[in-house]
C-alpha positions in Angstrom: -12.5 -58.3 27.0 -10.1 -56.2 25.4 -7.4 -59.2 26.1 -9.6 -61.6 24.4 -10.5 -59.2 21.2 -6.4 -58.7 20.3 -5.3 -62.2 21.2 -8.2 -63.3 18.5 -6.8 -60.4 16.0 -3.0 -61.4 16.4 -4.6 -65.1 16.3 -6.2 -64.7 12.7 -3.5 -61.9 11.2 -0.9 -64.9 12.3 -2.7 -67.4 10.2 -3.4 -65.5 7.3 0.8 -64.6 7.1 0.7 -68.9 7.7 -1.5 -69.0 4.4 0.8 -66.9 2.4 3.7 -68.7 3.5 2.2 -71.9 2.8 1.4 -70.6 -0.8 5.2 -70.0 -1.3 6.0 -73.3 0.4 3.9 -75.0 -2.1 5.1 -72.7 -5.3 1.7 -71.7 -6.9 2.4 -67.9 -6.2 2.8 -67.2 -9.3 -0.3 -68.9 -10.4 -3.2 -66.3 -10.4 -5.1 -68.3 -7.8 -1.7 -68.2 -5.8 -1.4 -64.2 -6.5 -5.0 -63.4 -5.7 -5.6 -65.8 -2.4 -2.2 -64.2 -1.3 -3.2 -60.6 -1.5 -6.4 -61.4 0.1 -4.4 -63.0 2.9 -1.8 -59.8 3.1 -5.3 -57.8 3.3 -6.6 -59.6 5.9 -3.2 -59.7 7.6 -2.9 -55.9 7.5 -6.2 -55.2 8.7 -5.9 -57.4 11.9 -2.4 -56.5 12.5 -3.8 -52.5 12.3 -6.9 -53.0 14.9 -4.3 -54.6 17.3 -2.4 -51.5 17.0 -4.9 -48.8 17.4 -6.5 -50.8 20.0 -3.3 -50.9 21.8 -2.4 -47.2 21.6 -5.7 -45.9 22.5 -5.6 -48.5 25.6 -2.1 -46.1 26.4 -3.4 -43.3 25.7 -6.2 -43.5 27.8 -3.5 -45.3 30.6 -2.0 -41.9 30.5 -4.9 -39.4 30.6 -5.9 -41.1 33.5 -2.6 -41.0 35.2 -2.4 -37.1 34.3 -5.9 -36.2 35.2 -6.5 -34.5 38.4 -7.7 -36.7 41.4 -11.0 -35.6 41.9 -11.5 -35.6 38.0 -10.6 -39.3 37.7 -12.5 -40.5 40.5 -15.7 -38.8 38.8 -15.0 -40.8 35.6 -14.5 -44.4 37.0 
């Protein structure tokens, strides 16, 4: 499940940084309906890119308190 949530996250973060480039691409960045759909897409961009990361270093951290605990510890916890 965890997989599936940042493959989707990468997935949309991807497509919004596609919008922004295709606003460049087209040249209405400068236009305020450029400037304002581009910052919502950096926003949306930023906020995906972020869950992937947290997601990904609590998923270590927890790798490596489970490697560290004490047998008889992590076999109560599983």
């Amino acid at each position: 499940m965890l997989l599936v949530m940042l493959l989707l996250s990468l997935l949309v973060g991807l497509l919004s940084l596609a919008g922004v480039v295709w606003i460049i691409i087209v040249g209405s960045l400068l236009s305020v309906d450029g400037l304002f759909m581009s910052l919502i897409l950096l926003t949306i961009a930023g906020i995906f890119f972020l869950n992937v990361l947290l997601e990904l270093r609590d998923h270590r951290s927890a790798a490596k308190d489970k490697e560290t605990a004490p047998k008889g510890l992590a076999a109560k916890t599983e």
